[in-house]
VMD Tcl script that draws the C-alpha trace (Angstrom):
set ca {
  {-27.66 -11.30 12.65}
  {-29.78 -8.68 11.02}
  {-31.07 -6.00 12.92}
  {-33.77 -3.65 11.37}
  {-34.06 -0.28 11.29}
  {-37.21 -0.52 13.20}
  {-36.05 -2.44 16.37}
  {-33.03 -0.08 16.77}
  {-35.80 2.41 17.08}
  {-37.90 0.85 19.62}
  {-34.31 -0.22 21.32}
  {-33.25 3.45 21.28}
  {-36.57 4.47 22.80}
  {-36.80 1.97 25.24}
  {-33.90 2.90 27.22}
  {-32.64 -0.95 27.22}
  {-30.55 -0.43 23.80}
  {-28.65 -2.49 22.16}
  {-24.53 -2.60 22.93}
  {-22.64 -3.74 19.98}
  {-19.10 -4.91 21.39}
  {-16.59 -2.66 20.72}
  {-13.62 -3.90 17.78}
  {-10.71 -4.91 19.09}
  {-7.14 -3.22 18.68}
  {-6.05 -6.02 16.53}
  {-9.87 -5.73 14.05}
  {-9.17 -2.23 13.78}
  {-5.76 -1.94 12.89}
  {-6.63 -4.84 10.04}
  {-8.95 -2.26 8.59}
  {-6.57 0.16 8.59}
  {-3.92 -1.94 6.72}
  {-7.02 -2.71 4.33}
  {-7.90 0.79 3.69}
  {-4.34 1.74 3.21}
  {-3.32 -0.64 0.86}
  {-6.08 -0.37 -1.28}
  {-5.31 3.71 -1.09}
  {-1.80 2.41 -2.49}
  {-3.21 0.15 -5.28}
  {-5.52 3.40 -6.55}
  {-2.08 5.59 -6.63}
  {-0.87 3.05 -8.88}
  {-3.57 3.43 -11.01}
  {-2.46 6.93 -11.14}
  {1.29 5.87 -11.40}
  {0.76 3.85 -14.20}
  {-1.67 6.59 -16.08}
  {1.03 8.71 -15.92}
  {4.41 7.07 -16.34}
  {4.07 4.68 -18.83}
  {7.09 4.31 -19.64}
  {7.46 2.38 -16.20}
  {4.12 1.23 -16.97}
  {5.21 -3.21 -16.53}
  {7.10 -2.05 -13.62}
  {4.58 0.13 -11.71}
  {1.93 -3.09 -12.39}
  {4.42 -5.15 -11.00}
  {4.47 -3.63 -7.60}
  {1.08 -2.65 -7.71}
  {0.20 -5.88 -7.61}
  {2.31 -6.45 -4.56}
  {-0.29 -4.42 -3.08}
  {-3.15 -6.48 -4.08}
  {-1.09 -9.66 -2.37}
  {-0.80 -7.46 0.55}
  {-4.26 -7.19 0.50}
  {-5.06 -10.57 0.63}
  {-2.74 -11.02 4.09}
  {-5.40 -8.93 5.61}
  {-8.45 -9.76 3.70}
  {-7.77 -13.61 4.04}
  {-9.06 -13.99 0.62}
  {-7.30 -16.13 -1.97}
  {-6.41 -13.45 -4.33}
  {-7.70 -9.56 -4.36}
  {-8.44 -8.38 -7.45}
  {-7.64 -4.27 -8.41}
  {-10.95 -1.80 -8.71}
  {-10.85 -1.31 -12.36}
  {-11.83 2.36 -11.70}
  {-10.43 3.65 -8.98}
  {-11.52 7.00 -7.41}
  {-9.32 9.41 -6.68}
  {-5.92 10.91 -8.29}
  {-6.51 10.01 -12.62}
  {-2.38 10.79 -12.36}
  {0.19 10.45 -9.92}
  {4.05 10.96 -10.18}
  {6.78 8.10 -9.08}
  {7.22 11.09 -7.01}
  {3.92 10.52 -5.03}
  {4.49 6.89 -5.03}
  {7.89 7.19 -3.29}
  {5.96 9.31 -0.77}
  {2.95 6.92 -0.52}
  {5.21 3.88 0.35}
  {7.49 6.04 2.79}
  {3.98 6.91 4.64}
  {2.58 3.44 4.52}
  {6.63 1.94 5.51}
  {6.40 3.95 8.67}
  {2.66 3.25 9.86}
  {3.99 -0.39 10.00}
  {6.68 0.15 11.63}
  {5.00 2.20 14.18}
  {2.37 -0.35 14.88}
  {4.60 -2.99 14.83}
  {5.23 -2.77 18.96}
  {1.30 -2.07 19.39}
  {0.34 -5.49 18.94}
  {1.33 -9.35 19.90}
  {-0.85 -11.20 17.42}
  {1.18 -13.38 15.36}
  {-0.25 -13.30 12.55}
  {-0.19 -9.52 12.49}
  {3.19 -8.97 13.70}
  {4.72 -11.67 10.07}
  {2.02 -9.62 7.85}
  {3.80 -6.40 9.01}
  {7.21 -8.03 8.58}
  {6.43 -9.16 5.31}
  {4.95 -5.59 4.01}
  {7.64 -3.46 5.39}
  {10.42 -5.93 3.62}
  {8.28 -5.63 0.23}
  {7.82 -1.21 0.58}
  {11.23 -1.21 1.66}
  {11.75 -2.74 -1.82}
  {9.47 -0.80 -3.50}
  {11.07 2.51 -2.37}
  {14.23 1.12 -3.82}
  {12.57 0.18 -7.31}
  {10.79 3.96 -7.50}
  {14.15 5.59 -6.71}
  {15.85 4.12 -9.36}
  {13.05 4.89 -11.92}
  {14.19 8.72 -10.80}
  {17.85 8.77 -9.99}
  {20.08 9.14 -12.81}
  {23.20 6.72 -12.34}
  {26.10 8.34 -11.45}
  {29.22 7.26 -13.52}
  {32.67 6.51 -11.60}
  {35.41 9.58 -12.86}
  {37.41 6.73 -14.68}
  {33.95 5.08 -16.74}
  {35.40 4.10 -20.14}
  {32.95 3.41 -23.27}
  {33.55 1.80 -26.04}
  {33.68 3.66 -29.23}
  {33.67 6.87 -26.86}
  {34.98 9.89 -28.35}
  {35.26 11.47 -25.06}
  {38.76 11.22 -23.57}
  {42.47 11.69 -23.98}
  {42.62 10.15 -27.57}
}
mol new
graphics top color blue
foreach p $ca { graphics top sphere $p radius 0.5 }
foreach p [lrange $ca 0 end-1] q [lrange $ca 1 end] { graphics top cylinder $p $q radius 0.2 }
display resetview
């Protein structure tokens, strides 16, 4: 229903007004999830501007993101803004930050709720960022080679 501007003005004058129910717990954490992951789908914009030499692998979880999107959204498939706003760059750095952030507000809100469908969406996210902080670390973290590592044609060594 579409109210006009004109009858909220004679409502607000009238001293009847008009109460609009108040969102649920469940309707406004959705939002939240919604804003947030479409915060985290802009910062891979960035990501991807910026290290693209990880460029097919920052997509990859980016779009993630835009599947997380559509738990909350209930659409088939969300598509990414193809200009964000925001950060034009953003380190793996950031990103590793970003997920750690969005990883704990699930898991915080986790016990604040009993809806179902809520509660696997959660489960589901926090498995995939758990993932994704994995993934971003490696892009980082040089490997560490065992004392004894042994390559072939090395000449390195007691030879």
């Amino acid at each position: 229903m579409i109210i006009s501007s004109g009858a909220l003005t004679l409502a607000a004058c009238s001293n009847t007004g008009i109460k609009f129910a108040e969102p649920t717990f469940e309707q406004v954490l959705t939002q939240e999830f919604i804003t947030r992951c479409t915060a985290l789908v802009d910062l891979y914009f960035a990501g991807i501007n910026q290290e693209r030499s990880y460029r097919t692998q920052l997509i990859q979880l980016r779009d993630h993101h835009l599947t997380h999107l559509t738990l909350w959204t209930k659409e088939e498939t969300a598509t990414p803004n193809p200009s964000p706003t925001g950060l034009q760059v953003a380190s793996i750095k950031q990103l590793i930050l970003a997920e750690e952030d969005h990883f704990n507000f699930c898991i915080s809100n986790i016990t604040k709720t009993n809806d179902q469908q809520i509660l696997q969406n959660i489960g589901q996210i926090s498995a995939s960022i758990n993932q994704h902080i994995y993934w971003l670390n490696k892009m980082i973290t040089p490997v560490a080679l065992p004392d004894n590592a042994q390559f072939e044609g090395s000449d390195v060594g007691d030879n």
